[in-house]
N, CA, C and O atoms as a Tinker XYZ file with bonds, in Angstrom:
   352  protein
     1  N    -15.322000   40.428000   -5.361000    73     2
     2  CA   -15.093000   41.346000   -6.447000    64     1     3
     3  C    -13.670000   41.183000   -6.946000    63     2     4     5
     4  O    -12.915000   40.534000   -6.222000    81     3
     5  N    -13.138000   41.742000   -8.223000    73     3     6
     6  CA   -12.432000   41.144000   -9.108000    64     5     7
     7  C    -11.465000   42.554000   -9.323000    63     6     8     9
     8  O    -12.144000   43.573000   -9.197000    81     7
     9  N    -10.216000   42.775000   -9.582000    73     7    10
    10  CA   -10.342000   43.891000  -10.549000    64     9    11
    11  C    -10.337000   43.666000  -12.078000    63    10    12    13
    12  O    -10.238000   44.505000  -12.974000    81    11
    13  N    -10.444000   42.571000  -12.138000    73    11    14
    14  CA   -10.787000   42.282000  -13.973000    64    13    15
    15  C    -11.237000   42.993000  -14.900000    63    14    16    17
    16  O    -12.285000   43.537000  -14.551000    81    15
    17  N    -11.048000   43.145000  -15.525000    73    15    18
    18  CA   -11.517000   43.722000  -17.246000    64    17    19
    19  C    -13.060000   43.212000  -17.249000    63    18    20    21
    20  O    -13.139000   41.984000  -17.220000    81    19
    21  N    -14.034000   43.750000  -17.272000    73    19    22
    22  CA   -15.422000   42.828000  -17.417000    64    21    23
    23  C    -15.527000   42.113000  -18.846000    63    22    24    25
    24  O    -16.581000   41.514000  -19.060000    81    23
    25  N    -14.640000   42.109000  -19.754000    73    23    26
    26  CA   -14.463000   41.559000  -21.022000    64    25    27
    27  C    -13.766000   39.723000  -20.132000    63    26    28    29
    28  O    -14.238000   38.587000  -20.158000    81    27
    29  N    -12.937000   40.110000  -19.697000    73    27    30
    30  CA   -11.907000   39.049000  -19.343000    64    29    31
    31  C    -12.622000   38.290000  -18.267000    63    30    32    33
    32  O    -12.742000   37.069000  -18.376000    81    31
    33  N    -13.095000   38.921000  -17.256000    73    31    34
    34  CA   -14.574000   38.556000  -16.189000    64    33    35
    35  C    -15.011000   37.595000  -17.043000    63    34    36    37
    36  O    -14.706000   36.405000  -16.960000    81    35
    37  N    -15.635000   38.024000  -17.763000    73    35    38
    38  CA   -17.122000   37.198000  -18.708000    64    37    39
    39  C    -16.405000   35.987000  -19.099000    63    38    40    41
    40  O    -16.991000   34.937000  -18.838000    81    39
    41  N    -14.915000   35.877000  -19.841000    73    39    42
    42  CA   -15.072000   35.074000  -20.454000    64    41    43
    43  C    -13.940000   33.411000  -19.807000    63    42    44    45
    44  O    -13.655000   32.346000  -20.355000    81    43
    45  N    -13.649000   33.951000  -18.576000    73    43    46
    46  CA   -13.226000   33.471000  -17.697000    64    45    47
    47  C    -13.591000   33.100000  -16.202000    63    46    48    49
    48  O    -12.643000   32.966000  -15.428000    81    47
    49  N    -14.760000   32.938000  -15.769000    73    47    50
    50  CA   -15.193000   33.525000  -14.392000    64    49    51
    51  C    -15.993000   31.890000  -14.514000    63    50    52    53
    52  O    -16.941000   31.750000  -15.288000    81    51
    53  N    -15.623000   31.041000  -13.895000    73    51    54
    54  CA   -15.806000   29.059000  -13.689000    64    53    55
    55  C    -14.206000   28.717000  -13.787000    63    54    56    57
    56  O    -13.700000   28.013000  -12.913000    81    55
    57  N    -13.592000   29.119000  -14.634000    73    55    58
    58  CA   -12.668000   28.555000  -15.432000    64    57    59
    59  C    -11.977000   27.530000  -14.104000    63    58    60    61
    60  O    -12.093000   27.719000  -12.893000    81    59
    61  N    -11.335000   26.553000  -14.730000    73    59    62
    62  CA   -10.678000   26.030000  -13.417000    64    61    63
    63  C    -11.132000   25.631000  -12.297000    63    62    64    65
    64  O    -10.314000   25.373000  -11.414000    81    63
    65  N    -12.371000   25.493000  -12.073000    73    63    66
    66  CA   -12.857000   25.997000  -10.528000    64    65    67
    67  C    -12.940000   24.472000   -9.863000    63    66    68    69
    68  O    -12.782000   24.290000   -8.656000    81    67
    69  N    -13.251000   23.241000  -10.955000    73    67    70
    70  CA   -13.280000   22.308000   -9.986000    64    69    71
    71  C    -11.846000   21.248000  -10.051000    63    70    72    73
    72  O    -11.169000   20.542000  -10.798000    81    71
    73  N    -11.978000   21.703000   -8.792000    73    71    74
    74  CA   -10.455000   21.145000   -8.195000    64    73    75
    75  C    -10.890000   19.729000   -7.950000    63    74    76    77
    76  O     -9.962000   18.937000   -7.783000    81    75
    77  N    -11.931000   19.316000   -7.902000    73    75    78
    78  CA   -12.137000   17.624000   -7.459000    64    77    79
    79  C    -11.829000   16.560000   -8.767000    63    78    80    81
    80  O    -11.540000   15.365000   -8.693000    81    79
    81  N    -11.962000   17.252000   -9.766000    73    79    82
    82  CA   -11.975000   16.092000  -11.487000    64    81    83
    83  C    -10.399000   16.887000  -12.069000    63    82    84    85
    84  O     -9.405000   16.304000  -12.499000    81    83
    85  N    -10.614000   18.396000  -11.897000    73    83    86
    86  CA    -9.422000   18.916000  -12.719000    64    85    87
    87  C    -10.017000   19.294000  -14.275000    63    86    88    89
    88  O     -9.198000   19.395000  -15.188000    81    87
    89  N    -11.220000   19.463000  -14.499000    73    87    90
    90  CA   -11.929000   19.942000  -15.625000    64    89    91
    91  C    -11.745000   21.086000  -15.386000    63    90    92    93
    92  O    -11.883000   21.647000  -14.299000    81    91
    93  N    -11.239000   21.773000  -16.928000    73    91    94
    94  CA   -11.476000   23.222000  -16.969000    64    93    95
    95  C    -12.230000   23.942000  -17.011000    63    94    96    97
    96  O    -12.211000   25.072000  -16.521000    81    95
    97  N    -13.233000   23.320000  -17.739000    73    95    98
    98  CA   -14.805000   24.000000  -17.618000    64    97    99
    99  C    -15.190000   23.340000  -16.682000    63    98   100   101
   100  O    -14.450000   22.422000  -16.326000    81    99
   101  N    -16.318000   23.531000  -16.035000    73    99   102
   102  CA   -16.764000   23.300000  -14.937000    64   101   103
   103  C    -18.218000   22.172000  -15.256000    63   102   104   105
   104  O    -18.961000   22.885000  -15.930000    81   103
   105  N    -18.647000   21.326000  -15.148000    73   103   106
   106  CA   -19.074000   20.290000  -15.294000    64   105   107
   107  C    -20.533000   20.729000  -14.487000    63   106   108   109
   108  O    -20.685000   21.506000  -13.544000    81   107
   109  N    -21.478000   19.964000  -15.197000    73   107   110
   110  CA   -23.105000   20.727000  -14.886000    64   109   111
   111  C    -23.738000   19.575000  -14.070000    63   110   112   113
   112  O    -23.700000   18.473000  -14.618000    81   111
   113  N    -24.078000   19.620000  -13.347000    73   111   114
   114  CA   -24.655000   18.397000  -12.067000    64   113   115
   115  C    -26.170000   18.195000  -11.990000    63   114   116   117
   116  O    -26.926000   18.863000  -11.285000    81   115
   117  N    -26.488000   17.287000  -12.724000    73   115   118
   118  CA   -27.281000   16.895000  -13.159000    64   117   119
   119  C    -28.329000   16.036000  -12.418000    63   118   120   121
   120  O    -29.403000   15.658000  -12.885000    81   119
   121  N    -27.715000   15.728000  -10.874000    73   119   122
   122  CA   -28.555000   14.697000  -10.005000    64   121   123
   123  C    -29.595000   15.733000   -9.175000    63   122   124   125
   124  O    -29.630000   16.961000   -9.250000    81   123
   125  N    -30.217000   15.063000   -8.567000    73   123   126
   126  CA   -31.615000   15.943000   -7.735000    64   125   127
   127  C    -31.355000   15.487000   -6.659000    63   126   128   129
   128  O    -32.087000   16.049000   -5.844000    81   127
   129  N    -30.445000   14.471000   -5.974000    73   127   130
   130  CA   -30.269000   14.499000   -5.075000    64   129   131
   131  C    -28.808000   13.599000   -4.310000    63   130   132   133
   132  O    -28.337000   12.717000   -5.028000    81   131
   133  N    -28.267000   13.772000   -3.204000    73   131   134
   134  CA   -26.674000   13.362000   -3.443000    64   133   135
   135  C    -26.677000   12.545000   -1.889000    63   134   136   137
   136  O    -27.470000   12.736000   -0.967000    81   135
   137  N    -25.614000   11.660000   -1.936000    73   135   138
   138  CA   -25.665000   10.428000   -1.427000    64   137   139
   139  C    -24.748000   11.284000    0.149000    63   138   140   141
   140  O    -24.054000   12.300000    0.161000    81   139
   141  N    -25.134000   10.367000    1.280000    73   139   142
   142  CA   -24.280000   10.924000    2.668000    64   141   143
   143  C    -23.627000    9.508000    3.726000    63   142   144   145
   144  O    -24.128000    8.395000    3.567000    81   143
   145  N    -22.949000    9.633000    4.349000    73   143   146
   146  CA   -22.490000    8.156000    5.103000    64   145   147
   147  C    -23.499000    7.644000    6.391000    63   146   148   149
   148  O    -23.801000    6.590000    6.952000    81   147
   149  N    -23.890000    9.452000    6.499000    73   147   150
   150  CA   -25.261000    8.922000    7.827000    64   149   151
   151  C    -25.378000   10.444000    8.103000    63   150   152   153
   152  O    -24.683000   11.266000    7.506000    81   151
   153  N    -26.118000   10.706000    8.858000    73   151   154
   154  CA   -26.759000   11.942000    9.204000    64   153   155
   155  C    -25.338000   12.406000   10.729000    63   154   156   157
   156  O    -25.328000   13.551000   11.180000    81   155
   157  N    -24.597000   11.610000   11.126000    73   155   158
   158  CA   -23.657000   12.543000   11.616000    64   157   159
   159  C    -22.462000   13.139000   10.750000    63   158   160   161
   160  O    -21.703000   14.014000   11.166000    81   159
   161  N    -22.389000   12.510000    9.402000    73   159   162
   162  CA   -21.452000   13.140000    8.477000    64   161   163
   163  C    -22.259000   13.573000    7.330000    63   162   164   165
   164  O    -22.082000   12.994000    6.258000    81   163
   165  N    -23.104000   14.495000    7.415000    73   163   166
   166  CA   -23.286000   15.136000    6.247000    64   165   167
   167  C    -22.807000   15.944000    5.092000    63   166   168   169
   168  O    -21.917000   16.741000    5.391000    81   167
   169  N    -23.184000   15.933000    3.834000    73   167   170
   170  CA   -22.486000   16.377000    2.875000    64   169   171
   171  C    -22.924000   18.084000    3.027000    63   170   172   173
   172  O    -23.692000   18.561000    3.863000    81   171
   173  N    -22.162000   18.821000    1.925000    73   171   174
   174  CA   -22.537000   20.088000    1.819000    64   173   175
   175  C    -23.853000   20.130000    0.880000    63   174   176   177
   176  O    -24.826000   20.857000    1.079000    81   175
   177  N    -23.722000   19.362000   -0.006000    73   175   178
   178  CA   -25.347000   19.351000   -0.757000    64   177   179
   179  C    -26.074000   17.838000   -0.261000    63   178   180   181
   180  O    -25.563000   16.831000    0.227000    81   179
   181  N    -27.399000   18.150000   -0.597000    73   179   182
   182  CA   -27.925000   16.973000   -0.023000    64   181   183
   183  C    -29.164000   16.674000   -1.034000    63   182   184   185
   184  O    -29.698000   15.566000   -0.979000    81   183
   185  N    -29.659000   17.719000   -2.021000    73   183   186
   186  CA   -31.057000   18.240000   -2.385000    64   185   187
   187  C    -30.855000   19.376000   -3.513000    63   186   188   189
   188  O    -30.478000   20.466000   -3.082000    81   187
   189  N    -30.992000   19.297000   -4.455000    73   187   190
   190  CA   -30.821000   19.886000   -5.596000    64   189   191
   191  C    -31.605000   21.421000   -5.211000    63   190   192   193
   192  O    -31.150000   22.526000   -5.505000    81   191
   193  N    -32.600000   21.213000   -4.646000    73   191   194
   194  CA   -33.092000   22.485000   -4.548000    64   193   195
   195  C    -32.835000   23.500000   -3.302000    63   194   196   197
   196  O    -33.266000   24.642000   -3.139000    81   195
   197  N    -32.022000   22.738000   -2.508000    73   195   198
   198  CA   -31.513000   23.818000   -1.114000    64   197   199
   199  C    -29.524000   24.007000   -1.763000    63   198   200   201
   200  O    -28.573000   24.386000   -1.079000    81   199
   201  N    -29.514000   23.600000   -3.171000    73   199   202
   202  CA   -28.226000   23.888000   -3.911000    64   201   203
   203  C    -27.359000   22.480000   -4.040000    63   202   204   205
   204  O    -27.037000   21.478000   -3.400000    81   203
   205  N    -27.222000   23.087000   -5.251000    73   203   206
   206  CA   -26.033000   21.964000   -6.046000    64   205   207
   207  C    -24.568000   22.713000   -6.584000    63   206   208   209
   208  O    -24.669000   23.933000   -6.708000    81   207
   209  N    -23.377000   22.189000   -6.877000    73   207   210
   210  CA   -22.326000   22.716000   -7.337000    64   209   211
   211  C    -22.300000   23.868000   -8.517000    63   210   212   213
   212  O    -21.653000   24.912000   -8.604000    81   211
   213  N    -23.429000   23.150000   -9.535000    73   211   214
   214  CA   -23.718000   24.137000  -10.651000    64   213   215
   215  C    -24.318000   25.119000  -10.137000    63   214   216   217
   216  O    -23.953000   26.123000  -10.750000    81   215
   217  N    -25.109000   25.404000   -9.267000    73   215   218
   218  CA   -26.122000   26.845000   -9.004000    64   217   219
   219  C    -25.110000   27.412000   -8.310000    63   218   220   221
   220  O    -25.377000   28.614000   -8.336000    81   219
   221  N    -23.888000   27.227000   -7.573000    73   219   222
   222  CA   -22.973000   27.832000   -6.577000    64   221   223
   223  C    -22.031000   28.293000   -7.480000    63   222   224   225
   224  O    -21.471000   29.333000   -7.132000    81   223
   225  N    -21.554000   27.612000   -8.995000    73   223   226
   226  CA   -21.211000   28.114000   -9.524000    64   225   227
   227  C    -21.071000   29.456000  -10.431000    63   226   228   229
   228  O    -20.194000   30.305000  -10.591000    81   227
   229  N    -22.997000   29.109000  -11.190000    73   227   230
   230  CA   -23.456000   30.369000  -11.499000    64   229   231
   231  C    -23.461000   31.618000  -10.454000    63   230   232   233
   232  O    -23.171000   32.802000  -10.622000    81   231
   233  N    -23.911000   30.884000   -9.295000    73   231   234
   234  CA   -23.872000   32.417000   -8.343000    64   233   235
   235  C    -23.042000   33.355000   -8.033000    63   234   236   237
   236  O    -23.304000   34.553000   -7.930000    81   235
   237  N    -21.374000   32.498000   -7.779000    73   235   238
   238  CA   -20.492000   33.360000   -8.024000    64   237   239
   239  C    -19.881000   33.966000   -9.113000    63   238   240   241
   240  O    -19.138000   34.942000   -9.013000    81   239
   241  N    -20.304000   33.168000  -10.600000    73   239   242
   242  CA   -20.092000   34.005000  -11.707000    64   241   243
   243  C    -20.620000   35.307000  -11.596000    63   242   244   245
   244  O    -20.070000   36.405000  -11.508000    81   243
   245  N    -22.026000   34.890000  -11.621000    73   243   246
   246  CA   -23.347000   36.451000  -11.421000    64   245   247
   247  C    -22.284000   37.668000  -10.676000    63   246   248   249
   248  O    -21.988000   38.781000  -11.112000    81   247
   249  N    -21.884000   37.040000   -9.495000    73   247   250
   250  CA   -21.322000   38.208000   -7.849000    64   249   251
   251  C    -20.111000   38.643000   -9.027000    63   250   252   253
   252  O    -20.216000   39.771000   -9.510000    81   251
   253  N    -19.217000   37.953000   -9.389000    73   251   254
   254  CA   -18.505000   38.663000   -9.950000    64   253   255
   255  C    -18.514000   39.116000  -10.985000    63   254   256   257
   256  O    -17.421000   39.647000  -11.184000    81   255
   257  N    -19.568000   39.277000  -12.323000    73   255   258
   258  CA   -19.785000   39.847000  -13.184000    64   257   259
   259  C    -20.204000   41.255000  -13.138000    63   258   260   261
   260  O    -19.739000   42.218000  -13.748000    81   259
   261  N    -21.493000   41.167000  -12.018000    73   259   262
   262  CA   -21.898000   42.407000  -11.484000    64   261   263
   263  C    -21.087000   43.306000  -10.696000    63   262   264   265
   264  O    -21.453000   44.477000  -10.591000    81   263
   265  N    -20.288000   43.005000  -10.267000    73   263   266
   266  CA   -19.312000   43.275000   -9.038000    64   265   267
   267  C    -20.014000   43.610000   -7.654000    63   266   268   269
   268  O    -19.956000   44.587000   -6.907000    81   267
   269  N    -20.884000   42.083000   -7.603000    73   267   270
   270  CA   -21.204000   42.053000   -6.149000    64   269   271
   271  C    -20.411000   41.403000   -5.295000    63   270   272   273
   272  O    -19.546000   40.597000   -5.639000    81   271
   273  N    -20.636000   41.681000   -4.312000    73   271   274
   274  CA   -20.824000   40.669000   -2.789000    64   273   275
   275  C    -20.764000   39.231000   -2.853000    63   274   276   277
   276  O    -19.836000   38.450000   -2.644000    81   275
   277  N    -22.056000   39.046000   -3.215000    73   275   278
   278  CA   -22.899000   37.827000   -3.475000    64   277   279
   279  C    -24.175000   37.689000   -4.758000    63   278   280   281
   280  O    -24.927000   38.432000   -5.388000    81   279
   281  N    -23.886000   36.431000   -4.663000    73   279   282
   282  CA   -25.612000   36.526000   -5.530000    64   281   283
   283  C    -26.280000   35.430000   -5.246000    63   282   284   285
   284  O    -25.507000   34.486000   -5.088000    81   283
   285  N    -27.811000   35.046000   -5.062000    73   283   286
   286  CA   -28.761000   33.748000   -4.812000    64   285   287
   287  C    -28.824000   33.556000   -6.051000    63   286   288   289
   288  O    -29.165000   34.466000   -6.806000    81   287
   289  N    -28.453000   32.128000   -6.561000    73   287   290
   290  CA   -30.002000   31.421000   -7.625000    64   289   291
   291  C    -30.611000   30.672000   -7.088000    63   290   292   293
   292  O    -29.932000   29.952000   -6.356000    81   291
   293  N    -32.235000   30.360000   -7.095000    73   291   294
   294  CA   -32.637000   29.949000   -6.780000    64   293   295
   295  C    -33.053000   28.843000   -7.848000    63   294   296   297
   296  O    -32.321000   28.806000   -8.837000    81   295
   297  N    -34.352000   27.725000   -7.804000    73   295   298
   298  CA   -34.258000   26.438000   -8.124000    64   297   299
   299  C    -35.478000   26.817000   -8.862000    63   298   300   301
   300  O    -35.774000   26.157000   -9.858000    81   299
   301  N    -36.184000   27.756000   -8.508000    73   299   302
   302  CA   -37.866000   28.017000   -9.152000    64   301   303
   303  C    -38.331000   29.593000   -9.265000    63   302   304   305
   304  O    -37.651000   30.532000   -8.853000    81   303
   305  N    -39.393000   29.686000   -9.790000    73   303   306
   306  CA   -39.327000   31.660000  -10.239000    64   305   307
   307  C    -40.267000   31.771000   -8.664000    63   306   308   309
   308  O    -40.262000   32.905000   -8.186000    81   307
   309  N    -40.968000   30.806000   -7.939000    73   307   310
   310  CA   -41.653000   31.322000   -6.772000    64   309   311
   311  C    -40.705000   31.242000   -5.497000    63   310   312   313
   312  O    -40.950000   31.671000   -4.370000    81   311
   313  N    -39.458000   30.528000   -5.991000    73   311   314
   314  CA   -38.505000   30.659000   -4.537000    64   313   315
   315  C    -38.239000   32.323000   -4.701000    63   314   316   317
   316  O    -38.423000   33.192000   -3.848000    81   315
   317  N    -37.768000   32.464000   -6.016000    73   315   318
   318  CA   -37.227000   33.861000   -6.127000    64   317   319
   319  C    -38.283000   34.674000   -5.429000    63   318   320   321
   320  O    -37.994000   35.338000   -4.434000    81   319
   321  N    -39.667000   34.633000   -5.994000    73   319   322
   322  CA   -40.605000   35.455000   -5.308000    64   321   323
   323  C    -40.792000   35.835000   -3.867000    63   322   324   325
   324  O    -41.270000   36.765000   -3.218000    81   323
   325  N    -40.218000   34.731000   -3.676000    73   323   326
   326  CA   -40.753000   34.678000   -1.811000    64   325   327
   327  C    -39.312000   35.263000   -1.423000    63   326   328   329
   328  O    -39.329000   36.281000   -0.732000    81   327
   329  N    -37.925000   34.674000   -1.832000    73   327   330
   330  CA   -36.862000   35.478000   -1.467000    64   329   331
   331  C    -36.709000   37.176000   -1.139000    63   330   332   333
   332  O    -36.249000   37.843000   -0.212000    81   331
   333  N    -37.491000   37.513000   -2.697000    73   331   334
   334  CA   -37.522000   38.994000   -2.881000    64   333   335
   335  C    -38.458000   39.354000   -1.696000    63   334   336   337
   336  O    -38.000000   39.875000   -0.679000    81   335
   337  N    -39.701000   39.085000   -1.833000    73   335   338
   338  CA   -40.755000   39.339000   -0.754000    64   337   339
   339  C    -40.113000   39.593000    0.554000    63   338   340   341
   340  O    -40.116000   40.747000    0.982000    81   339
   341  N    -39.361000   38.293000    1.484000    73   339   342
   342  CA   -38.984000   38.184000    2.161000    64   341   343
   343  C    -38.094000   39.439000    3.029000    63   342   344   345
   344  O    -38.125000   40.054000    4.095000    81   343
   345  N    -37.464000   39.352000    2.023000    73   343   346
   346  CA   -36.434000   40.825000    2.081000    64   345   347
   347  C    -37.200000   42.077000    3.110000    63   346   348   349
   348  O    -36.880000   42.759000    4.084000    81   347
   349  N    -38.019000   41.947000    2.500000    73   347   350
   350  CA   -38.592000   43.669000    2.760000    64   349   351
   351  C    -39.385000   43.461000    4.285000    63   350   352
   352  O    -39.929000   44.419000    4.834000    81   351
């Protein structure tokens, strides 16, 4: 959570964020799946649908727009389903 202006939130909340290129906007990742040196050095993504940079991005926009915690996106409307389900 932020104490931001939710005006200033909105129109700033990615900005800067990737420190690996130095783009200000944040760059949309477009592969389905990402390369590793071997299974004892694995990457943090591996699989577009167990998360990519862009969905981690949106998620913490979401957490801090809302002024959550956290937030999930998920990859499909039946992951969401089963997420929600899950819950309870």
């Amino acid at each position: 959570m932020t104490d931001r202006h939710p005006h200033t939130a909105a129109v700033r909340v990615g900005l800067e964020s990737d420190t690996t290129h130095g783009s200000v906007v944040p760059p949309i990742y477009l592969s389905s799946n990402f390369t590793f040196a071997g299974f004892a050095e694995p990457r943090r993504y591996d699989y577009t649908r167990s998360g990519n940079p862009t969905r981690e991005l949106l998620a913490e926009a979401l957490a801090e727009l809302e002024g959550g915690a956290g937030a999930v996106v998920t990859a499909t409307g039946m992951a969401t389903i089963t997420t929600v389900a899950m819950a309870f």
